[in-house]
GUVEXTOR-157471 format. One record per atom (N, C-alpha, C): residue in three letters; atom name; x, y, z; residue number from 1. Coordinates in steps of 0.1 Angstrom, whole numbers, m for minus. Example, Ala and Ser with C-alpha at 12.3 -4.5 7.8 and 13.67 -1.06 7.14 Angstrom:
2
+------+------+-------+-------+-------+-------+
! keke ! nugu !     x !     y !     z ! kevex !
+------+------+-------+-------+-------+-------+
!  ALA !    N !   132 !   m57 !    78 !     1 !
!  ALA !   CA !   123 !   m45 !    78 !     1 !
!  ALA !    C !   132 !   m33 !    78 !     1 !
!  SER !    N !   128 !   m22 !    71 !     2 !
!  SER !   CA !   137 !   m11 !    71 !     2 !
!  SER !    C !   129 !     0 !    79 !     2 !
+------+------+-------+-------+-------+-------+
// end
This chain:
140
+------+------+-------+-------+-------+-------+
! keke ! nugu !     x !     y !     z ! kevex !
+------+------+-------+-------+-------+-------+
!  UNK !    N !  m940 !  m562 !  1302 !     1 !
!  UNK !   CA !  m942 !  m566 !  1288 !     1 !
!  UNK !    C !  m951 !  m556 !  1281 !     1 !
!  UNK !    N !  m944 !  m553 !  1270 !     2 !
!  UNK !   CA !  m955 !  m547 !  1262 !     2 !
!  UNK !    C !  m965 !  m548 !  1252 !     2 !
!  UNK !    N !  m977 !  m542 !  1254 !     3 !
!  UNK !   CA !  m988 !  m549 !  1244 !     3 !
!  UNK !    C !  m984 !  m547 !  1229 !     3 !
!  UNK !    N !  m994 !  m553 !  1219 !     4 !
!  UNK !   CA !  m989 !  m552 !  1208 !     4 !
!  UNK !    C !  m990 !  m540 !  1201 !     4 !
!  UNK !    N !  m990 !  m533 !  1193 !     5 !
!  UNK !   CA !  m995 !  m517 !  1188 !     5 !
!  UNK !    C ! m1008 !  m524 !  1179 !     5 !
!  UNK !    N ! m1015 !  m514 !  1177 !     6 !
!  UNK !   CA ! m1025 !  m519 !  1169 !     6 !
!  UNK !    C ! m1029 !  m513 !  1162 !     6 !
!  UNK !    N ! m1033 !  m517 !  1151 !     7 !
!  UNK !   CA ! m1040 !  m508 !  1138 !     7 !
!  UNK !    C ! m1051 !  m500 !  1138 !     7 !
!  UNK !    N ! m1045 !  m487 !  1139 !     8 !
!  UNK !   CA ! m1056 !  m477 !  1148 !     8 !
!  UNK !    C ! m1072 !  m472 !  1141 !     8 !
!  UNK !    N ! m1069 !  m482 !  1124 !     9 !
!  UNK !   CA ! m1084 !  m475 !  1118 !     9 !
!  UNK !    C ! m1094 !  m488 !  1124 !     9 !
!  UNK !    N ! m1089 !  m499 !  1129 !    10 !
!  UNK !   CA ! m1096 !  m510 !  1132 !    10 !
!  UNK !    C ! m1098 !  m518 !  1143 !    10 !
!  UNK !    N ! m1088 !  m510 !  1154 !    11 !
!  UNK !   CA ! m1084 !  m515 !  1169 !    11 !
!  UNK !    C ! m1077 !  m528 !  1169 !    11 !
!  UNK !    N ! m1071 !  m532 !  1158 !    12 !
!  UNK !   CA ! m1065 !  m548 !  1160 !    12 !
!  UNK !    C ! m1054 !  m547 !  1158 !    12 !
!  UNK !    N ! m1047 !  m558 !  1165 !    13 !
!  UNK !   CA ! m1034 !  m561 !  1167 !    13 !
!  UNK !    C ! m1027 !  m558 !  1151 !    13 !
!  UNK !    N ! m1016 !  m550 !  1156 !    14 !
!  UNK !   CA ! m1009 !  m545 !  1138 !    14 !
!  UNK !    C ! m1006 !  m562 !  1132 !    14 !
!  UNK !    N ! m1003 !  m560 !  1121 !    15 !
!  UNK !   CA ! m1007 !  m570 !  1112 !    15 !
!  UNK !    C !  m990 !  m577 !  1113 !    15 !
!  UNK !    N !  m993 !  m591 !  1123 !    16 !
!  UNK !   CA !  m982 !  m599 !  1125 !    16 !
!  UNK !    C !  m984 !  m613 !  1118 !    16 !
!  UNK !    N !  m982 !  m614 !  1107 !    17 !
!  UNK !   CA !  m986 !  m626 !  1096 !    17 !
!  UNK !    C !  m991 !  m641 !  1107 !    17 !
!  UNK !    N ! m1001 !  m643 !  1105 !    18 !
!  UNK !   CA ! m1003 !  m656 !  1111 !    18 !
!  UNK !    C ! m1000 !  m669 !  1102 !    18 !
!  UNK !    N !  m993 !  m680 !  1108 !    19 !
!  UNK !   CA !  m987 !  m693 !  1102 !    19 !
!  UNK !    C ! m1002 !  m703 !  1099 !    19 !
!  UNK !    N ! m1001 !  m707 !  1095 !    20 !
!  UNK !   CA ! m1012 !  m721 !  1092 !    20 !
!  UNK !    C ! m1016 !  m723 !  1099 !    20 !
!  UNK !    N ! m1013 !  m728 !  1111 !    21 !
!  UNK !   CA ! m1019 !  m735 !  1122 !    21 !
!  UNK !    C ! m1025 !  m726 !  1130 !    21 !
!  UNK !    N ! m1016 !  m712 !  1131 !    22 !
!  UNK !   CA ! m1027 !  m700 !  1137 !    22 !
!  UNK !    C ! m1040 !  m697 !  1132 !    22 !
!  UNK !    N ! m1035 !  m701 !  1114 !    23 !
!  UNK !   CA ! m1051 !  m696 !  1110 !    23 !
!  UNK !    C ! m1064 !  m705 !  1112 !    23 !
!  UNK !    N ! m1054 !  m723 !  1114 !    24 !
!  UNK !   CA ! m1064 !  m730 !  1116 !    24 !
!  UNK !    C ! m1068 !  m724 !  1128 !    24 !
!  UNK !    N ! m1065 !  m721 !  1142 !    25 !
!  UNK !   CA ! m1069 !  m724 !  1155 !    25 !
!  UNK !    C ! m1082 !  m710 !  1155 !    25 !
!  UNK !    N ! m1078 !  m696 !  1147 !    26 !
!  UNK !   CA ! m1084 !  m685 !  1148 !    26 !
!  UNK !    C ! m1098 !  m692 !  1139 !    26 !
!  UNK !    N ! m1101 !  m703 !  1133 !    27 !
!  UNK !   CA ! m1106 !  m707 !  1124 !    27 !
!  UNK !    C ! m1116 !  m708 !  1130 !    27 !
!  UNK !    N ! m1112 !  m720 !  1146 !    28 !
!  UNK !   CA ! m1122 !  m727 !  1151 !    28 !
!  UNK !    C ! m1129 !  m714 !  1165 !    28 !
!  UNK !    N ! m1121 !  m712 !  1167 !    29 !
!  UNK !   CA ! m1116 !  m700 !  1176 !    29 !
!  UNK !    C ! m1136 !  m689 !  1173 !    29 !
!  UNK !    N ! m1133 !  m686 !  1161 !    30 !
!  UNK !   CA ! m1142 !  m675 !  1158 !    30 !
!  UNK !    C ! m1155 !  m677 !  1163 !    30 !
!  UNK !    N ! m1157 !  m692 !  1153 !    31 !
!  UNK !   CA ! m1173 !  m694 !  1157 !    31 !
!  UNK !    C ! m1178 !  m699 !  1170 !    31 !
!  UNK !    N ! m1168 !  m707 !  1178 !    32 !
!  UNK !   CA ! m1168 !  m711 !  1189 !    32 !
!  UNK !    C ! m1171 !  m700 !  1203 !    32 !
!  UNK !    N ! m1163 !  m687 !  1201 !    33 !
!  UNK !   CA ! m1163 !  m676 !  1204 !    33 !
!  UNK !    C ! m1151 !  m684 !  1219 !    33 !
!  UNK !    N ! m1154 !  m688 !  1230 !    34 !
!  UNK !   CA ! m1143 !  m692 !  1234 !    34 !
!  UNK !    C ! m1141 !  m711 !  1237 !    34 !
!  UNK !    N ! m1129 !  m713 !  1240 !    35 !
!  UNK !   CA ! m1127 !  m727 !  1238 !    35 !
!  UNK !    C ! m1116 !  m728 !  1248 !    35 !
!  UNK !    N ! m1110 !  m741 !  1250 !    36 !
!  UNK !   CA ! m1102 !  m747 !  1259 !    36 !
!  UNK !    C ! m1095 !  m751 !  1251 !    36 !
!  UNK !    N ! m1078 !  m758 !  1253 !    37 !
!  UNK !   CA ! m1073 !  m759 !  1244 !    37 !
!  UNK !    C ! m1076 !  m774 !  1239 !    37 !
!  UNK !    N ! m1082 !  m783 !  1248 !    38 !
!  UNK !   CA ! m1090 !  m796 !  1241 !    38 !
!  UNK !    C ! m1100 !  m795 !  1235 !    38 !
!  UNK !    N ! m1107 !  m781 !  1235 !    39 !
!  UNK !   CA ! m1119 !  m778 !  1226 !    39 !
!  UNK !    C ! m1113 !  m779 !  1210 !    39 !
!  UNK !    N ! m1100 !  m772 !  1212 !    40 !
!  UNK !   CA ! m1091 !  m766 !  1200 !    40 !
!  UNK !    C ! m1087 !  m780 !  1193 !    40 !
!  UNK !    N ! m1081 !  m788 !  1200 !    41 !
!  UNK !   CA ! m1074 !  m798 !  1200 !    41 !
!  UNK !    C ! m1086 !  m806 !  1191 !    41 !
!  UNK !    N ! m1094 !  m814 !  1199 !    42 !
!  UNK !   CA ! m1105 !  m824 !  1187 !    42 !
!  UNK !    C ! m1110 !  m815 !  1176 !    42 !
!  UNK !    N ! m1111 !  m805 !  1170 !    43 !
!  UNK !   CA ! m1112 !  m800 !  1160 !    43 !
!  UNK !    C ! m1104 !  m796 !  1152 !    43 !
!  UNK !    N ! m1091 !  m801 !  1151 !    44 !
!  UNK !   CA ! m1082 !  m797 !  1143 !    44 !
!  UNK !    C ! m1082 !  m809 !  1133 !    44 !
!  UNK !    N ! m1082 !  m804 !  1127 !    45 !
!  UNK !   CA ! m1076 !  m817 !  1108 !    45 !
!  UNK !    C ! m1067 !  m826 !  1115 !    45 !
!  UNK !    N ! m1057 !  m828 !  1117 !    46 !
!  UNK !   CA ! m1042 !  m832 !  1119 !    46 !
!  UNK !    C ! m1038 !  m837 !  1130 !    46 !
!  UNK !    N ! m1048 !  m842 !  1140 !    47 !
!  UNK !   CA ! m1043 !  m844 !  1153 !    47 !
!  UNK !    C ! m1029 !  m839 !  1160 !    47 !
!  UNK !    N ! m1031 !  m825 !  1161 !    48 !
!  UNK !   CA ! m1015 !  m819 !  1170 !    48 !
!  UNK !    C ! m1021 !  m823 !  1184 !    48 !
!  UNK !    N ! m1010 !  m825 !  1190 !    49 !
!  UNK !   CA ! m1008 !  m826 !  1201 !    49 !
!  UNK !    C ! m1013 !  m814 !  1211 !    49 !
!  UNK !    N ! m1015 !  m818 !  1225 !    50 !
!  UNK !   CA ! m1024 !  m807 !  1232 !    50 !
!  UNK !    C ! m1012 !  m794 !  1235 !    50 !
!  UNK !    N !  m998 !  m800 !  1235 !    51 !
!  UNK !   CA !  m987 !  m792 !  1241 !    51 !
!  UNK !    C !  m984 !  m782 !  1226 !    51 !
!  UNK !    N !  m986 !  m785 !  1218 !    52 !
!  UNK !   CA !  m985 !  m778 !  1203 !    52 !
!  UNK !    C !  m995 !  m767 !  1203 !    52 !
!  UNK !    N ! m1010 !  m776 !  1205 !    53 !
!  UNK !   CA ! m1022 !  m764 !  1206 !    53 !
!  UNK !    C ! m1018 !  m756 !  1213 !    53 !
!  UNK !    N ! m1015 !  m751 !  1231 !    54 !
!  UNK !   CA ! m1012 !  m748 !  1241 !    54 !
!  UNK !    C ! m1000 !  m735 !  1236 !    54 !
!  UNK !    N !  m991 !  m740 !  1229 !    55 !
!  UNK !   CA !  m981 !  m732 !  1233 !    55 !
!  UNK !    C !  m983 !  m721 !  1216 !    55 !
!  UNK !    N !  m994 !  m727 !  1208 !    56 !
!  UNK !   CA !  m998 !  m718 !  1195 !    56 !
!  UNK !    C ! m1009 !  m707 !  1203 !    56 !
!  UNK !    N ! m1014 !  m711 !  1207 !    57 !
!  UNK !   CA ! m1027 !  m707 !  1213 !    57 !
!  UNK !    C ! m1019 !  m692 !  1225 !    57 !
!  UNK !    N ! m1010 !  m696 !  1232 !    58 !
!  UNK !   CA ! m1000 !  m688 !  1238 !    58 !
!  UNK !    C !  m992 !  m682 !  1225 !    58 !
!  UNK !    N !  m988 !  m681 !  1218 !    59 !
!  UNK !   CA !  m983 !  m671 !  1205 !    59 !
!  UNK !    C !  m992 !  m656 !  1201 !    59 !
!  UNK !    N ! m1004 !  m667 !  1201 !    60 !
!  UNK !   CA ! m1016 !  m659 !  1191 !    60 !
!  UNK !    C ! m1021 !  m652 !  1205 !    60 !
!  UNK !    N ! m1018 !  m655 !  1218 !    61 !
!  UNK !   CA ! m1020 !  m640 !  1226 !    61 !
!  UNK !    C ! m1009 !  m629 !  1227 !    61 !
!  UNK !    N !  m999 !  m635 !  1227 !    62 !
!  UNK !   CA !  m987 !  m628 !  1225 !    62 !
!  UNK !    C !  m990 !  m616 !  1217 !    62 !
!  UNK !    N !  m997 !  m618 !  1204 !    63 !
!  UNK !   CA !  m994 !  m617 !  1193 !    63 !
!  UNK !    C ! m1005 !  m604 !  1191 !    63 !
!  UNK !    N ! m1016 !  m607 !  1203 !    64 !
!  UNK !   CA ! m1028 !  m604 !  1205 !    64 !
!  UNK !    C ! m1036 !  m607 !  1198 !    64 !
!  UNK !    N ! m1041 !  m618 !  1189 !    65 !
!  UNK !   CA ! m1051 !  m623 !  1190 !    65 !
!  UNK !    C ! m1060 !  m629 !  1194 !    65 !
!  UNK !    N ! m1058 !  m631 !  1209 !    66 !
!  UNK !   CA ! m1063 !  m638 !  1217 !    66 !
!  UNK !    C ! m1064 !  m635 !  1230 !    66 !
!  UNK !    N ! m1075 !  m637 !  1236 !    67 !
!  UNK !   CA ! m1070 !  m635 !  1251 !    67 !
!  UNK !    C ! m1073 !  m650 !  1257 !    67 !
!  UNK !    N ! m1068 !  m649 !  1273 !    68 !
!  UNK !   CA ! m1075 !  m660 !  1281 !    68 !
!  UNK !    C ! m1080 !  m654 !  1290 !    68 !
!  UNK !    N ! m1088 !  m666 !  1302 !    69 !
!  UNK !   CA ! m1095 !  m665 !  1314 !    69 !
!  UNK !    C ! m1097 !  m676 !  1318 !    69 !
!  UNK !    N ! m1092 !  m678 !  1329 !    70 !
!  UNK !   CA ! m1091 !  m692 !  1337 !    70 !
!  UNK !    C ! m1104 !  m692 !  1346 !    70 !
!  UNK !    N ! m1108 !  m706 !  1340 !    71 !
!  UNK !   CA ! m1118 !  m710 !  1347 !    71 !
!  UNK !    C ! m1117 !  m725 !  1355 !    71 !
!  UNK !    N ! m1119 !  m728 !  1369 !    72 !
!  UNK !   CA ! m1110 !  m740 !  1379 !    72 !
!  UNK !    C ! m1096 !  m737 !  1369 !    72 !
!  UNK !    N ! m1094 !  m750 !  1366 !    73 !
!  UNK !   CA ! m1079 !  m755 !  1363 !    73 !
!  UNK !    C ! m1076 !  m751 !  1347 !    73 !
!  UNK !    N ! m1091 !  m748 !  1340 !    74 !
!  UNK !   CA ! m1082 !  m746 !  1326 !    74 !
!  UNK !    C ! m1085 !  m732 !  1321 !    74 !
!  UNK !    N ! m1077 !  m734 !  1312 !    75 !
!  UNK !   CA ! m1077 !  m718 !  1304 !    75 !
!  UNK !    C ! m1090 !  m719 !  1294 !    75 !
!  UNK !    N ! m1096 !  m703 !  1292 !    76 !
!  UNK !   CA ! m1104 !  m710 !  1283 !    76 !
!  UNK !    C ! m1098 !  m697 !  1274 !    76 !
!  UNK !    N ! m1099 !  m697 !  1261 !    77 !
!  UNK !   CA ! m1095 !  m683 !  1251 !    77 !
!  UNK !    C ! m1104 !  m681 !  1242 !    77 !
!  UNK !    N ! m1103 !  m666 !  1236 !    78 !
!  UNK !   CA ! m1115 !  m661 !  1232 !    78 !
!  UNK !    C ! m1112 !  m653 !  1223 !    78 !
!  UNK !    N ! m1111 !  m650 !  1203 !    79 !
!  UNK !   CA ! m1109 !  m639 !  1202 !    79 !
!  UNK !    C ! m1108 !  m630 !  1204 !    79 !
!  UNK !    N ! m1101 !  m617 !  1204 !    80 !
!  UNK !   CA ! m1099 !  m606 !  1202 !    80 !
!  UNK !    C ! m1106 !  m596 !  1201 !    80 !
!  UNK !    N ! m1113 !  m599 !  1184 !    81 !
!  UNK !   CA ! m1120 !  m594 !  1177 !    81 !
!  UNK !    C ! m1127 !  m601 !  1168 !    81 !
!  UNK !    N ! m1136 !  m594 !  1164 !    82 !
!  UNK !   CA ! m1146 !  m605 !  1155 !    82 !
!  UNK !    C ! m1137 !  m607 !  1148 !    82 !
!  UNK !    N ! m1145 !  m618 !  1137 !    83 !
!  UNK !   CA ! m1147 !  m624 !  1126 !    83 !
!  UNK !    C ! m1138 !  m619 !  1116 !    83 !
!  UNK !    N ! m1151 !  m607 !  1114 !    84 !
!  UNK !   CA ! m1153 !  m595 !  1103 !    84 !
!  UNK !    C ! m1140 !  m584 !  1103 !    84 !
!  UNK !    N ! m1140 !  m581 !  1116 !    85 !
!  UNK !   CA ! m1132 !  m570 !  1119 !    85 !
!  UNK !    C ! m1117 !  m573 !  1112 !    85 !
!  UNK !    N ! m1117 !  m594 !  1116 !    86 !
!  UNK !   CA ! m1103 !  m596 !  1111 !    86 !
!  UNK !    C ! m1099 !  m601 !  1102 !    86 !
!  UNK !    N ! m1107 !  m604 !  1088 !    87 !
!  UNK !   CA ! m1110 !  m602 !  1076 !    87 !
!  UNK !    C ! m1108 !  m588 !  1072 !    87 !
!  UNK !    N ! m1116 !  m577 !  1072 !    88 !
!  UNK !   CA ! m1108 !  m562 !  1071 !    88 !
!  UNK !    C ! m1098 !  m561 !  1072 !    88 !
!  UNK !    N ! m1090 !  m567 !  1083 !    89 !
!  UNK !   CA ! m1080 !  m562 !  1085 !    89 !
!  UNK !    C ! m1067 !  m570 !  1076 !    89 !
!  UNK !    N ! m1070 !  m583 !  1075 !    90 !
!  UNK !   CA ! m1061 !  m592 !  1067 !    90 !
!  UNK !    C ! m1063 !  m584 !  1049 !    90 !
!  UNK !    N ! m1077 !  m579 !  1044 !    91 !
!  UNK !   CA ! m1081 !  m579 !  1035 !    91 !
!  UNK !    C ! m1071 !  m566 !  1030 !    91 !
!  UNK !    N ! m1068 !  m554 !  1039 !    92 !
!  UNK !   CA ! m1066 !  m540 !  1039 !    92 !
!  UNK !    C ! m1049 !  m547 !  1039 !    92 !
!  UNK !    N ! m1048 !  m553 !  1045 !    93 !
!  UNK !   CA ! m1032 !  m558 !  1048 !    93 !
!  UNK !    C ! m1030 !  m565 !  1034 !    93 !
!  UNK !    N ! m1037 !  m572 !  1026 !    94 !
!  UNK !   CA ! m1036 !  m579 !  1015 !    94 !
!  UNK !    C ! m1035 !  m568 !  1004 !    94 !
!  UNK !    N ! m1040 !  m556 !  1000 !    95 !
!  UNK !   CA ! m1040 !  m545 !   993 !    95 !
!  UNK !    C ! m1032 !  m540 !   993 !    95 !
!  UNK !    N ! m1023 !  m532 !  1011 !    96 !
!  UNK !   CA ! m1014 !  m527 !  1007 !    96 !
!  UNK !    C ! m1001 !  m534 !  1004 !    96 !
!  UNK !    N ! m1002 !  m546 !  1006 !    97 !
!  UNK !   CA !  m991 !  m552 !  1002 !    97 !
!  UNK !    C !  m992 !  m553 !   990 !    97 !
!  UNK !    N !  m995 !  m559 !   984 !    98 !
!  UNK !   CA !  m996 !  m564 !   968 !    98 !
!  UNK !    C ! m1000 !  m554 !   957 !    98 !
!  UNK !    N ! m1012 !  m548 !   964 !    99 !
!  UNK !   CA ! m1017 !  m534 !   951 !    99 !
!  UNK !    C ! m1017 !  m518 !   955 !    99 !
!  UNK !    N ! m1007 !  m522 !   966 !   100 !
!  UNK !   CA ! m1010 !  m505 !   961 !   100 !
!  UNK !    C ! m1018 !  m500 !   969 !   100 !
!  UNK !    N ! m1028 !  m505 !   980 !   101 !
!  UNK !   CA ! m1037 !  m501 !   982 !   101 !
!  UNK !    C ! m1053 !  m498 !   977 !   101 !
!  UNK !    N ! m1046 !  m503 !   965 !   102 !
!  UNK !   CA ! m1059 !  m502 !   954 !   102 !
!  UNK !    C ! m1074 !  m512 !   952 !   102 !
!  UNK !    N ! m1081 !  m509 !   955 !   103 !
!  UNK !   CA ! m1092 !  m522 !   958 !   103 !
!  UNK !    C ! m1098 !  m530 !   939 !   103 !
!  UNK !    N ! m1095 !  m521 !   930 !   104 !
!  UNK !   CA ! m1100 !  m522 !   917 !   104 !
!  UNK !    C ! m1090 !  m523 !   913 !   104 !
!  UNK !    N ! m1072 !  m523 !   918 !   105 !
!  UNK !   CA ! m1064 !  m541 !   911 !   105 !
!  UNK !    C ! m1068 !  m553 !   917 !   105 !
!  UNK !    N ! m1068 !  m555 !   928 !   106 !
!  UNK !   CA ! m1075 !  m565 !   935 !   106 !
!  UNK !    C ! m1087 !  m572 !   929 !   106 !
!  UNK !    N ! m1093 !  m566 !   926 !   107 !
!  UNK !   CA ! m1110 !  m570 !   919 !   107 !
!  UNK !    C ! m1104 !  m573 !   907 !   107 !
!  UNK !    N ! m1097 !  m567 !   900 !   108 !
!  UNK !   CA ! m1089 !  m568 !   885 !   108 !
!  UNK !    C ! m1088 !  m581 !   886 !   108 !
!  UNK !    N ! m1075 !  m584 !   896 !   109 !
!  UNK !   CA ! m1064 !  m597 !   897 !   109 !
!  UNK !    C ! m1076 !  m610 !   900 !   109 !
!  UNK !    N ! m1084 !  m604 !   910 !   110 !
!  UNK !   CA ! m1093 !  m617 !   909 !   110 !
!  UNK !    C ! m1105 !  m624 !   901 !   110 !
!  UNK !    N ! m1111 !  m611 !   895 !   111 !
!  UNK !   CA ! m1118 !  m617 !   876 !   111 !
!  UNK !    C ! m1111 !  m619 !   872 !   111 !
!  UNK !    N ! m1094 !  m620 !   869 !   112 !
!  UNK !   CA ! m1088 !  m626 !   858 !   112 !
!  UNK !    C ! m1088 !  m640 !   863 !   112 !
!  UNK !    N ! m1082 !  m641 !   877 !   113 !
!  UNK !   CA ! m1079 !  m655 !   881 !   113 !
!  UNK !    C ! m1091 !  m667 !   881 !   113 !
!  UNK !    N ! m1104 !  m659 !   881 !   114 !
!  UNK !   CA ! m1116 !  m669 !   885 !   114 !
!  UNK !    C ! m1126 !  m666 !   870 !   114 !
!  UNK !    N ! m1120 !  m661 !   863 !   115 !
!  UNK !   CA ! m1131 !  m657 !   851 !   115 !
!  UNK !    C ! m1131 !  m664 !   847 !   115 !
!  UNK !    N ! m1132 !  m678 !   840 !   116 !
!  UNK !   CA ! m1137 !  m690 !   835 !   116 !
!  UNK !    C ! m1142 !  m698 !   848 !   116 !
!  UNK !    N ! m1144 !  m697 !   858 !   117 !
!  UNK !   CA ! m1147 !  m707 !   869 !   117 !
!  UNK !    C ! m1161 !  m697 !   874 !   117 !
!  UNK !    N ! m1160 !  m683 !   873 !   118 !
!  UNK !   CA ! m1176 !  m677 !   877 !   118 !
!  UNK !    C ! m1187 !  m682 !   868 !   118 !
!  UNK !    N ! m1197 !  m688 !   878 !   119 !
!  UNK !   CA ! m1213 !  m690 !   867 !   119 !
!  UNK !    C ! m1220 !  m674 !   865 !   119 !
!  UNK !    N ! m1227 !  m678 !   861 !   120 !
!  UNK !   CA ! m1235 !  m666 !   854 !   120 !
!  UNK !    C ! m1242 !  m658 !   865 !   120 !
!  UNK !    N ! m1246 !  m668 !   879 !   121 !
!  UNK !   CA ! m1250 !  m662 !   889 !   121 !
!  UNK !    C ! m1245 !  m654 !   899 !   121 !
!  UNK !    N ! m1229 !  m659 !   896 !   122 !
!  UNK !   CA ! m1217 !  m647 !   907 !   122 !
!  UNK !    C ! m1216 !  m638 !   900 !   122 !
!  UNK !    N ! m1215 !  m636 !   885 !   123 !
!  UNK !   CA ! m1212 !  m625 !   876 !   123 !
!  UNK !    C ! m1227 !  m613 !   880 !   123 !
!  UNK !    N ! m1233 !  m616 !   879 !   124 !
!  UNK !   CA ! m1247 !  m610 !   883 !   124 !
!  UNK !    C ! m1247 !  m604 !   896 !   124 !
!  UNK !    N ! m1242 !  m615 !   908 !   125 !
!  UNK !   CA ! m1239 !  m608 !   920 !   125 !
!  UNK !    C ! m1232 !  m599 !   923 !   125 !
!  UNK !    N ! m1217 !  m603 !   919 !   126 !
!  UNK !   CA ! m1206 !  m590 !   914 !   126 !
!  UNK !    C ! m1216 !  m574 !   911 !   126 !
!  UNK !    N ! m1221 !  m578 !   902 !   127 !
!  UNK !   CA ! m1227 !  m564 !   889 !   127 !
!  UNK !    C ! m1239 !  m560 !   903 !   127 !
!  UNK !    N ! m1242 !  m563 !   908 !   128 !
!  UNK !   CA ! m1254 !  m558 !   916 !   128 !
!  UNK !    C ! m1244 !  m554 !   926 !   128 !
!  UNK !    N ! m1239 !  m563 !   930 !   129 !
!  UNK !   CA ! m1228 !  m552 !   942 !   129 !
!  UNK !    C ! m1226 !  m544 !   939 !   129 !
!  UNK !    N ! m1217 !  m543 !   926 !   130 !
!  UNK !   CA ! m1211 !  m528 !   925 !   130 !
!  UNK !    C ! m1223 !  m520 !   924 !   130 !
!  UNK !    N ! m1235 !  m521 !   914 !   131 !
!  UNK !   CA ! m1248 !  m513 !   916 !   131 !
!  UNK !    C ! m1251 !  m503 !   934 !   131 !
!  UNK !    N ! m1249 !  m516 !   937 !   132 !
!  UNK !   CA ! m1253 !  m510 !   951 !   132 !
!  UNK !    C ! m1239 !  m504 !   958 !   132 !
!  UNK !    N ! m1228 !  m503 !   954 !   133 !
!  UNK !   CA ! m1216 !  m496 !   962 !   133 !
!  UNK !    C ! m1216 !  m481 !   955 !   133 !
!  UNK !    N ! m1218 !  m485 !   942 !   134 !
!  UNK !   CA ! m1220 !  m473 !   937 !   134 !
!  UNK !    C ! m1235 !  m464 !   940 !   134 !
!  UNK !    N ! m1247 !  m467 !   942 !   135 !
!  UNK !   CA ! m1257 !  m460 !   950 !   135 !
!  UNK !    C ! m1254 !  m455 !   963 !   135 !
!  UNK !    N ! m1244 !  m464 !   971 !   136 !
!  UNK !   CA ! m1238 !  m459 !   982 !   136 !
!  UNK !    C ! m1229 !  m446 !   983 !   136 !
!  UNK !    N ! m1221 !  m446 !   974 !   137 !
!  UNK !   CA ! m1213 !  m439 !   972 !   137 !
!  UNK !    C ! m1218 !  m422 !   967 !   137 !
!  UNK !    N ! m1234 !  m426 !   963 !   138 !
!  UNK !   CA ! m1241 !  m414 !   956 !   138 !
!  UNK !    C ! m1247 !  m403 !   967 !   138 !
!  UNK !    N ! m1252 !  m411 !   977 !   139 !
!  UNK !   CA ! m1256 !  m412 !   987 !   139 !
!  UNK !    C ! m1249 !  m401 !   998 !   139 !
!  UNK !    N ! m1235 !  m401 !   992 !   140 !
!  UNK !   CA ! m1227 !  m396 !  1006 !   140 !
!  UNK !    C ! m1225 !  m379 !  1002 !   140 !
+------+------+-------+-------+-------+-------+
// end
């Protein structure tokens, strides 16, 4: 069998779209760090079945998201990769698909979509971010 290729600026599994229920399980998955698949199971929204959890949970290693390690009789699984790393990686995969690669249509597309819903204190946060990405940037 062969592993999956992986995205070499990030070490993670190349970008194989995950379905809903993957994103739920990577959901619980993260902060949990590892789980059983009845750990997975009582914390799902929707009550799936343990044979549903099991054989998603078996995908998302496939897939390499996941690994296992059997402990007595059950499996237990454990991310991959952080959190963070796979946020980056969805985030970078979100850019080049849609913009181009571009981080400042992205930022565009999303003040347009949320600009009447930002309070006065995200707009502030925003503006000091960039302050400070741009200090960073001076820096180098």
């Amino acid at each position: 069998m062969t592993s999956p290729r992986t995205n070499k600026d990030q070490g993670l599994p190349k970008d194989r779209g995950l379905s809903r229920r993957e994103r739920q399980i990577m959901d619980i998955l993260f902060p949990l760090g590892d789980a059983t698949v009845s750990d997975v199971v009582e914390r799902m929204p929707d009550n799936p079945t343990y044979n549903s959890v099991r054989v998603t949970l078996t995908n998302l290693e496939k897939k390499g998201h996941v690994r296992h390690k059997q402990k007595a009789k059950r499996y237990v699984f454990s991310p991959t990769t952080t959190q963070t790393k796979a946020r980056r990686s969805a985030v970078t995969h979100l850019l080049e698909t849609f913009f181009a690669g571009s981080p400042s249509q992205a930022i565009l597309t999303m003040l347009d979509i949320s600009s009447e819903r930002l309070s006065k204190q995200e707009r502030q946060e925003i503006a000091r971010m960039l302050k400070e990405a741009e200090g960073k940037k001076n820096d180098d």
